[in-house]
SEGURO-145328 format. One record per residue: residue number from 0; residue in three letters; x, y, z of N, C-alpha, C in turn. Coordinates in nm, 2 decimals, always signed. Layout:
N
<pt n="NUM" res="ALA" n_xx="X" n_yy="Y" n_zz="Z" ca_xx="X" ca_yy="Y" ca_zz="Z" c_xx="X" c_yy="Y" c_zz="Z"/>
...
This chain:
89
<pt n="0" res="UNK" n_xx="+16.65" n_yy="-7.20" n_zz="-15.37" ca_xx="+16.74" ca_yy="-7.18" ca_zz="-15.48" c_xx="+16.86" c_yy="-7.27" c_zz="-15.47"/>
<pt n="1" res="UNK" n_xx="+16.94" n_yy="-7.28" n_zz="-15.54" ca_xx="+17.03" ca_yy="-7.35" ca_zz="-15.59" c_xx="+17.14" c_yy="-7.28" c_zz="-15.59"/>
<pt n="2" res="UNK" n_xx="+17.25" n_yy="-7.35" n_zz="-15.52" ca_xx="+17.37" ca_yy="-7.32" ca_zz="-15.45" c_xx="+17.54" c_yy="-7.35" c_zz="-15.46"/>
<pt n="3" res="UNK" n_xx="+17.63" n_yy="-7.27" n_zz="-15.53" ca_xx="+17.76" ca_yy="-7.36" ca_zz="-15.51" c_xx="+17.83" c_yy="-7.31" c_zz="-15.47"/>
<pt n="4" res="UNK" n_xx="+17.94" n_yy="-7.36" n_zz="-15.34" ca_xx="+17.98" ca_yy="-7.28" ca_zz="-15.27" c_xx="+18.13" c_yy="-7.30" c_zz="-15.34"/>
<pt n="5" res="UNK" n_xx="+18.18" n_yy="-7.19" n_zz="-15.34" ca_xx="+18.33" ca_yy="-7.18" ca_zz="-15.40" c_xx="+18.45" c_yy="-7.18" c_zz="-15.25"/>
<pt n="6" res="UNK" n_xx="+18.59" n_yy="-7.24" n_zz="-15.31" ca_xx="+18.65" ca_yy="-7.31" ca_zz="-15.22" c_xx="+18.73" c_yy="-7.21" c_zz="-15.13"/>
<pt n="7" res="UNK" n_xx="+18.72" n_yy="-7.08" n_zz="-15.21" ca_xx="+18.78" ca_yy="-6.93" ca_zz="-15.10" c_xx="+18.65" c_yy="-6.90" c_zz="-15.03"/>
<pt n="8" res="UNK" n_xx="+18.51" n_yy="-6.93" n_zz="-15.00" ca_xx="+18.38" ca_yy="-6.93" ca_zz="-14.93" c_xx="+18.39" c_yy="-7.02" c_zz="-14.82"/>
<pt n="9" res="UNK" n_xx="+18.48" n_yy="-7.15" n_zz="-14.85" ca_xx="+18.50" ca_yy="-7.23" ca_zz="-14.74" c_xx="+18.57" c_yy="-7.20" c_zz="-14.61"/>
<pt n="10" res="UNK" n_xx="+18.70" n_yy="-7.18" n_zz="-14.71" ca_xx="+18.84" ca_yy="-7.11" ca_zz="-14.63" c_xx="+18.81" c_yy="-7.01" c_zz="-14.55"/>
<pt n="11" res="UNK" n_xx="+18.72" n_yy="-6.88" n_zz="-14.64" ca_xx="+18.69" ca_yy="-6.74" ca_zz="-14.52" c_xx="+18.60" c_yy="-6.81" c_zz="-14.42"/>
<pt n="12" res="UNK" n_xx="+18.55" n_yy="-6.94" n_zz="-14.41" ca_xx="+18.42" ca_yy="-6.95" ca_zz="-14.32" c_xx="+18.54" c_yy="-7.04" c_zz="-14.21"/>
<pt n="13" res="UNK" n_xx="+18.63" n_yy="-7.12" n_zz="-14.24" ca_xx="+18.75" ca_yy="-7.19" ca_zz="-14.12" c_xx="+18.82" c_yy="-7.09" c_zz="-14.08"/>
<pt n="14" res="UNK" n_xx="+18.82" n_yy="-6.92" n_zz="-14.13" ca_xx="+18.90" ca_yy="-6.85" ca_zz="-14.05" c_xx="+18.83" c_yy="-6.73" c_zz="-14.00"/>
<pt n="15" res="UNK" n_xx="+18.70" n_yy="-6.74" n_zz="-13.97" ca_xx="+18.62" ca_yy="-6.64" ca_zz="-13.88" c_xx="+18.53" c_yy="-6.72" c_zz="-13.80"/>
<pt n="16" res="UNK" n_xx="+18.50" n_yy="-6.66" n_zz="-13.68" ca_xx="+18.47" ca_yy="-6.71" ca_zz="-13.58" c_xx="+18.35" c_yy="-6.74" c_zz="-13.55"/>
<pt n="17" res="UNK" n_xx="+18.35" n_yy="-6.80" n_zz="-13.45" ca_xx="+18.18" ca_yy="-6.87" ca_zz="-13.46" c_xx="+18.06" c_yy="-6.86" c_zz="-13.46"/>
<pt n="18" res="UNK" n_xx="+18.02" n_yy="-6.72" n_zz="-13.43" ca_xx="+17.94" ca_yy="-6.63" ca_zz="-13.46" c_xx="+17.89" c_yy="-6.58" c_zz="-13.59"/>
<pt n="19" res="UNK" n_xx="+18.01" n_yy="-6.57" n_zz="-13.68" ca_xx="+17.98" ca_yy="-6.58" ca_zz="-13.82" c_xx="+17.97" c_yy="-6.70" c_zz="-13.92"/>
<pt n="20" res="UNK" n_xx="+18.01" n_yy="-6.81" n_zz="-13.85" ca_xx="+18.00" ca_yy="-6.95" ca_zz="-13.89" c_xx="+17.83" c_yy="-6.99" c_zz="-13.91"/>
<pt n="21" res="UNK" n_xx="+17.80" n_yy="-6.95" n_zz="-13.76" ca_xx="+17.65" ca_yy="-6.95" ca_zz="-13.75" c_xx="+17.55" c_yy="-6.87" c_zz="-13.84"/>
<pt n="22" res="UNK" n_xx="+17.59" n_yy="-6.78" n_zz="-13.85" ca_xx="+17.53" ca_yy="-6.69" ca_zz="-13.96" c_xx="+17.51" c_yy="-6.70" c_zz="-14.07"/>
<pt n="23" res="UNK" n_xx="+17.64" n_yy="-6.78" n_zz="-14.12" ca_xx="+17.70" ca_yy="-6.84" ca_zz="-14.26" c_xx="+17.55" c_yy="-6.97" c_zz="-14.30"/>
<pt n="24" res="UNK" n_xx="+17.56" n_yy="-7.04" n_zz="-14.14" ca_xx="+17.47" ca_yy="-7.15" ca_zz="-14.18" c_xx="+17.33" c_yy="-7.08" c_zz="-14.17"/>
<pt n="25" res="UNK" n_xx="+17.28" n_yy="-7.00" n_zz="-14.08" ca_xx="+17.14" ca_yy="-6.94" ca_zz="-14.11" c_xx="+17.11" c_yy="-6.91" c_zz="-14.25"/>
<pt n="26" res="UNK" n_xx="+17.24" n_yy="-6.85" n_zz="-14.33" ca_xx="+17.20" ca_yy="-6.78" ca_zz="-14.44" c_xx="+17.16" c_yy="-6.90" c_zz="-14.51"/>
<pt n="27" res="UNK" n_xx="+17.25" n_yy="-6.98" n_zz="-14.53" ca_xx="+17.26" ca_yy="-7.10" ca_zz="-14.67" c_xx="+17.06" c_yy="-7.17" c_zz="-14.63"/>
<pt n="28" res="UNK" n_xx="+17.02" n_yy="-7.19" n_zz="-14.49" ca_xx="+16.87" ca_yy="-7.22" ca_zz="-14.48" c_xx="+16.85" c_yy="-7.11" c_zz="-14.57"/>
<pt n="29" res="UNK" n_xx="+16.83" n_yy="-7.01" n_zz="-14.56" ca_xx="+16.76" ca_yy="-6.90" ca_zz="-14.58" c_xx="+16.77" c_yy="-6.90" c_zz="-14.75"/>
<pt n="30" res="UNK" n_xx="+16.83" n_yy="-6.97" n_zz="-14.80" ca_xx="+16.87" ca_yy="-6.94" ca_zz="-14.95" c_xx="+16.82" c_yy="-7.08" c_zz="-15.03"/>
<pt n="31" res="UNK" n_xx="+16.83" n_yy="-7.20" n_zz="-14.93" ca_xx="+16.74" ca_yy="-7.33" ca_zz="-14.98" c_xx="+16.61" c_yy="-7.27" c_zz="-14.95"/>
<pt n="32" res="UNK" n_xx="+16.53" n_yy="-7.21" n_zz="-14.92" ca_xx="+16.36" ca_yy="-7.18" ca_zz="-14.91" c_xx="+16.35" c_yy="-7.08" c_zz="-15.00"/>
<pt n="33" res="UNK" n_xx="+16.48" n_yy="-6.97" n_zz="-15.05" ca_xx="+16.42" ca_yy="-6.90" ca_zz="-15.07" c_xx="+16.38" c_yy="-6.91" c_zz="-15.24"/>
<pt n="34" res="UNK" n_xx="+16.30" n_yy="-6.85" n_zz="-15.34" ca_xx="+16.25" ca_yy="-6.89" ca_zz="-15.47" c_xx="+16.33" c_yy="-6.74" c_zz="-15.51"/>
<pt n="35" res="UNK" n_xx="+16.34" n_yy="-6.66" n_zz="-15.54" ca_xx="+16.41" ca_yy="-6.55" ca_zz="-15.58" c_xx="+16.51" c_yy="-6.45" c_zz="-15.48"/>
<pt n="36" res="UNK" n_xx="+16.64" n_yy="-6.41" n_zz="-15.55" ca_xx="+16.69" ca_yy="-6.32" ca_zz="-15.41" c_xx="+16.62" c_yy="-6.23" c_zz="-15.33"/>
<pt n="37" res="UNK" n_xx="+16.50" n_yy="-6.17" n_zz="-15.39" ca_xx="+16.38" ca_yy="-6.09" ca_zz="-15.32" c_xx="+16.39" c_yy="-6.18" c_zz="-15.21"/>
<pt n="38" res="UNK" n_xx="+16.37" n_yy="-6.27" n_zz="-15.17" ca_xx="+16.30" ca_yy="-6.36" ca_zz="-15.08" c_xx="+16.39" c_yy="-6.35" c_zz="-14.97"/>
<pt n="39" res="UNK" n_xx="+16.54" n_yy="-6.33" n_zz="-15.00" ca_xx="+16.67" ca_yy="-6.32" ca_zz="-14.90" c_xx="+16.64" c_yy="-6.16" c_zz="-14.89"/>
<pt n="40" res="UNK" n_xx="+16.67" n_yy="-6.14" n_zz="-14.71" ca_xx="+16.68" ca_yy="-6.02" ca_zz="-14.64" c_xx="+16.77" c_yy="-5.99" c_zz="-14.67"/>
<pt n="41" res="UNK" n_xx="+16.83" n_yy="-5.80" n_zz="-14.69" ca_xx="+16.93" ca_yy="-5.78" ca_zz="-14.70" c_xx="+17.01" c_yy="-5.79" c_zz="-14.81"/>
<pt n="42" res="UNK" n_xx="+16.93" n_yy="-5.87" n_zz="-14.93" ca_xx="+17.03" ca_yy="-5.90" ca_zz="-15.06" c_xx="+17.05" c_yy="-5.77" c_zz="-15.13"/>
<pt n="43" res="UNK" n_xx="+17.14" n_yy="-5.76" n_zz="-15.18" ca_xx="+17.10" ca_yy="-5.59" ca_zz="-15.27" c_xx="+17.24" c_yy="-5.63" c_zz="-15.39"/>
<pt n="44" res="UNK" n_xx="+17.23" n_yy="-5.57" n_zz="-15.51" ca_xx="+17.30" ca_yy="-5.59" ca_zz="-15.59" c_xx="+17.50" c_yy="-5.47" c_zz="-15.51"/>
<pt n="45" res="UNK" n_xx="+17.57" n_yy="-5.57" n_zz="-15.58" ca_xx="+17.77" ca_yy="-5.55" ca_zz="-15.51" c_xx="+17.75" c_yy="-5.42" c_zz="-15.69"/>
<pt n="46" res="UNK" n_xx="+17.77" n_yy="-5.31" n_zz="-15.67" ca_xx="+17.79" ca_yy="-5.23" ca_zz="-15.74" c_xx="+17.94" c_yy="-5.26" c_zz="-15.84"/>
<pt n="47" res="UNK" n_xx="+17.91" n_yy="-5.19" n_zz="-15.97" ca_xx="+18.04" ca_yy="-5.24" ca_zz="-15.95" c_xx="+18.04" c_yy="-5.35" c_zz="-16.10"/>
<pt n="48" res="UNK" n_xx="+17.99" n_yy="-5.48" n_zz="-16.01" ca_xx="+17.98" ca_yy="-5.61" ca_zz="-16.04" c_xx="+17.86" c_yy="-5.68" c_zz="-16.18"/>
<pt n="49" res="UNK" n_xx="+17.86" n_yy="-5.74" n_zz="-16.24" ca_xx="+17.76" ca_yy="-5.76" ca_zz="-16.29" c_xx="+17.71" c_yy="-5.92" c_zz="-16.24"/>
<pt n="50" res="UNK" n_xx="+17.55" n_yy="-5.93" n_zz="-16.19" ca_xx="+17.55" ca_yy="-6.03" ca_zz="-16.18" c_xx="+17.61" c_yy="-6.07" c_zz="-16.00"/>
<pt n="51" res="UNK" n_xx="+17.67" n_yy="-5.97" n_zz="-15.93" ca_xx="+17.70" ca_yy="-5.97" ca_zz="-15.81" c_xx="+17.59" c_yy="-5.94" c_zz="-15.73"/>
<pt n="52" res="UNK" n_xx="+17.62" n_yy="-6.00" n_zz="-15.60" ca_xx="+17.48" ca_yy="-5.96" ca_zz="-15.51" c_xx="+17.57" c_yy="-5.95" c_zz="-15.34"/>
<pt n="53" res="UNK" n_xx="+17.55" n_yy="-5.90" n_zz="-15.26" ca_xx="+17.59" ca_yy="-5.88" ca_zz="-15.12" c_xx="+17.49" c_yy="-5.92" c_zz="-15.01"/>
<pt n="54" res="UNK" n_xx="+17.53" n_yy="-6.02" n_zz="-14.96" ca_xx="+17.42" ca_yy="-6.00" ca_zz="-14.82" c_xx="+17.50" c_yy="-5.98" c_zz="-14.67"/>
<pt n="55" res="UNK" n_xx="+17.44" n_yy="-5.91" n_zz="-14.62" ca_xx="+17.47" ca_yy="-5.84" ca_zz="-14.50" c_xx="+17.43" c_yy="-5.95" c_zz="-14.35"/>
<pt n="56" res="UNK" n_xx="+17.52" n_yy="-5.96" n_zz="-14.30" ca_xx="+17.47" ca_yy="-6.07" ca_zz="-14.17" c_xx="+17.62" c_yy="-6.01" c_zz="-14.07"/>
<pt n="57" res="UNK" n_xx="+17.54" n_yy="-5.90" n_zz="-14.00" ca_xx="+17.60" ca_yy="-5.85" ca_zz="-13.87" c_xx="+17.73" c_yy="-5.77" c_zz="-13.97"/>
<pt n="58" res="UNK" n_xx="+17.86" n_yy="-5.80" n_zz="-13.88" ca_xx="+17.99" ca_yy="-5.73" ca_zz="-13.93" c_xx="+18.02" c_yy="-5.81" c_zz="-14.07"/>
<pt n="59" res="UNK" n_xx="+17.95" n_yy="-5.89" n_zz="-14.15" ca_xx="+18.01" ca_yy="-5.98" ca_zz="-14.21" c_xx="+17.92" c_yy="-5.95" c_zz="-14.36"/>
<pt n="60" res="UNK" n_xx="+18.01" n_yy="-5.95" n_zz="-14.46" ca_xx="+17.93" ca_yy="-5.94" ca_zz="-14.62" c_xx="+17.94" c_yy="-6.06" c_zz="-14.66"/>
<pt n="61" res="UNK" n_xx="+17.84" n_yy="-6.14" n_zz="-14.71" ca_xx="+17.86" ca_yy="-6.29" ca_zz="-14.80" c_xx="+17.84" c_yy="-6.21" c_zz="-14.93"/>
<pt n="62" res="UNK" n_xx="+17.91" n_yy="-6.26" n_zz="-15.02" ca_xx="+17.94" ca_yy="-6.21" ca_zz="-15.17" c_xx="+17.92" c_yy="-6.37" c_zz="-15.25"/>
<pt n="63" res="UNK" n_xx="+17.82" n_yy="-6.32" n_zz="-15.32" ca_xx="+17.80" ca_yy="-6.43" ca_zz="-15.47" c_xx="+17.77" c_yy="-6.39" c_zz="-15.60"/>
<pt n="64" res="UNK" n_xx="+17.78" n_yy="-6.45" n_zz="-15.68" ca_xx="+17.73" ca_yy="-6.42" ca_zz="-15.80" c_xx="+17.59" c_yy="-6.52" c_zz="-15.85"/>
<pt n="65" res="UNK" n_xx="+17.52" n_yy="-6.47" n_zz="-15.91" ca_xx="+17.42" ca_yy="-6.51" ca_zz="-15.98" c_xx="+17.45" c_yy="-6.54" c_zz="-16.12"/>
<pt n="66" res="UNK" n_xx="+17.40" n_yy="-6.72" n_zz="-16.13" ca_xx="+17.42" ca_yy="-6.73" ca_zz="-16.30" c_xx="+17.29" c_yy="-6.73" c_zz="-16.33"/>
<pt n="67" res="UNK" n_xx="+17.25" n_yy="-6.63" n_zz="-16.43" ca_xx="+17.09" ca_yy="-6.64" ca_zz="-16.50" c_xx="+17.08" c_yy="-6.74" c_zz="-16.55"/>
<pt n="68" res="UNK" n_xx="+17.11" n_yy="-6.80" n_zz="-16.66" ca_xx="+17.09" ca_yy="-6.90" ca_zz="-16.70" c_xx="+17.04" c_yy="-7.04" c_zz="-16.67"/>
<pt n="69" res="UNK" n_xx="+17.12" n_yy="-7.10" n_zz="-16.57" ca_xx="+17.05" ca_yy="-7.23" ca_zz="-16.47" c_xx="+17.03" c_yy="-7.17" c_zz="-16.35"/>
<pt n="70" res="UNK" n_xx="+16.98" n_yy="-7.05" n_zz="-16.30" ca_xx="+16.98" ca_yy="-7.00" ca_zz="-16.20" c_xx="+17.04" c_yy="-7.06" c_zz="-16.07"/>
<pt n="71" res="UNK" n_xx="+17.19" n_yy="-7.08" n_zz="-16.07" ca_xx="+17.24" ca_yy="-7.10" ca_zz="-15.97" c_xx="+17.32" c_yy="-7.01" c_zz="-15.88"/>
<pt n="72" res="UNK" n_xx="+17.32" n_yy="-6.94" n_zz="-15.75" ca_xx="+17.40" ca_yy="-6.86" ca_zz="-15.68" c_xx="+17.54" c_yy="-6.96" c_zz="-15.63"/>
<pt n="73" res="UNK" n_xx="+17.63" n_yy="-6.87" n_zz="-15.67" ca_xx="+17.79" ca_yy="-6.91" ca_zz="-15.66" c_xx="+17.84" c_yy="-6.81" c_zz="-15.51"/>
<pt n="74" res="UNK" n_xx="+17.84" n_yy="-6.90" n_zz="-15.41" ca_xx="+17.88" ca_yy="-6.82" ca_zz="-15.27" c_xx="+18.06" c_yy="-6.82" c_zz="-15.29"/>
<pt n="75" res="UNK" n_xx="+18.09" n_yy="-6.69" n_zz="-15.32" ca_xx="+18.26" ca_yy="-6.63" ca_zz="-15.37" c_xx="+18.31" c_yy="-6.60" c_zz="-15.22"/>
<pt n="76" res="UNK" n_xx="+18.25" n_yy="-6.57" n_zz="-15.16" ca_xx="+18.34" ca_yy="-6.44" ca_zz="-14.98" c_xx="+18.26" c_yy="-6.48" c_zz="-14.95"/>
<pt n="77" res="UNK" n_xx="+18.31" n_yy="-6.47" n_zz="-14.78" ca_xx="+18.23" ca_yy="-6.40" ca_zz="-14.69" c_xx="+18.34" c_yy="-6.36" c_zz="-14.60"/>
<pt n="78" res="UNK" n_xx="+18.33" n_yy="-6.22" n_zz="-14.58" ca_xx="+18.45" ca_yy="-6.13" ca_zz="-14.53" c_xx="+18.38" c_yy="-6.05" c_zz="-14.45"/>
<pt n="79" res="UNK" n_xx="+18.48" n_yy="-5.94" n_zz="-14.37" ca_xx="+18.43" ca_yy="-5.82" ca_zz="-14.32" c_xx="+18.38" c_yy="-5.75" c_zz="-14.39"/>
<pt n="80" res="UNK" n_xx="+18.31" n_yy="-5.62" n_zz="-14.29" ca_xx="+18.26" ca_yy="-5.53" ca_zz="-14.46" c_xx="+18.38" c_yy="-5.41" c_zz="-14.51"/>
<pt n="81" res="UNK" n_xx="+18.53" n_yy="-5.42" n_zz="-14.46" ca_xx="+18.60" ca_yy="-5.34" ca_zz="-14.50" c_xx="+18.68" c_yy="-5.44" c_zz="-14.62"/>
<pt n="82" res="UNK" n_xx="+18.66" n_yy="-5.56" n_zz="-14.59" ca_xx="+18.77" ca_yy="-5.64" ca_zz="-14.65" c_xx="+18.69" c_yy="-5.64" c_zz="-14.78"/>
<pt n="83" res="UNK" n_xx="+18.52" n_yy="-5.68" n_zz="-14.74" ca_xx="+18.47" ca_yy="-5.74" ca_zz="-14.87" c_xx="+18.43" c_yy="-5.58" c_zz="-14.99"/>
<pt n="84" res="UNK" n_xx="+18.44" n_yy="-5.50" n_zz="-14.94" ca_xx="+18.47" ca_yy="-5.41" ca_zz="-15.02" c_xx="+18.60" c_yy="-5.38" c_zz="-15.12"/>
<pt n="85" res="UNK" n_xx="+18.70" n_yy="-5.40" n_zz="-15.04" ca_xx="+18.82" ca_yy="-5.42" ca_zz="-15.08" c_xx="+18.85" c_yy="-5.53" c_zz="-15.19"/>
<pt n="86" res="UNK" n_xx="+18.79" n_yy="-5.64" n_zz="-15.20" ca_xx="+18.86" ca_yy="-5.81" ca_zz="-15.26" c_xx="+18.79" c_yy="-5.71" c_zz="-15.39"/>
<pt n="87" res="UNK" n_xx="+18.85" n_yy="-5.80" n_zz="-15.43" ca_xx="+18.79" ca_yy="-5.85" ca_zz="-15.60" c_xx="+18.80" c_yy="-5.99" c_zz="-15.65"/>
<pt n="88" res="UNK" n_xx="+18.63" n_yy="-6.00" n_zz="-15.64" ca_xx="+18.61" ca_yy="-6.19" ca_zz="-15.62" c_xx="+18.58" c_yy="-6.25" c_zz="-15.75"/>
């Protein structure tokens, strides 16, 4: 799939640590192979949200949005899972 990472996605990824850095990059492999979010573990729709989606990697939520249209995923967060409940992205 097709990917744009937004510039607060950057930022949360230079201020958590390297364990979830690595995660961050497993996921982004995981999302170039993958043909639909089915295909990503873990994806489940951010309630709530329209067009939001959550993936779970250890203590950490990555938050995107899906644009139907050109089907592109917009990577918004990647936080804890108290924080990323908390934001509004």
């Amino acid at each position: 799939m097709k990917y744009e990472i937004n510039r607060r996605f950057e930022k949360d990824l230079r201020n958590l640590p390297e364990i979830a850095e690595k995660a961050a990059g497993e996921f982004l492999i995981e999302l170039e192979e993958a043909k639909t979010l089915r295909d990503i573990r873990d994806c489940i729709p951010f309630q709530g949200k329209k067009n939001a989606y959550r993936v779970r990697r250890g203590s950490y939520r990555i938050l995107m949005i899906l644009y139907v249209e050109n089907e592109v995923v917009h990577l918004m967060r990647m936080l804890t899972r108290g924080q990323a409940y908390k934001s509004s992205f």
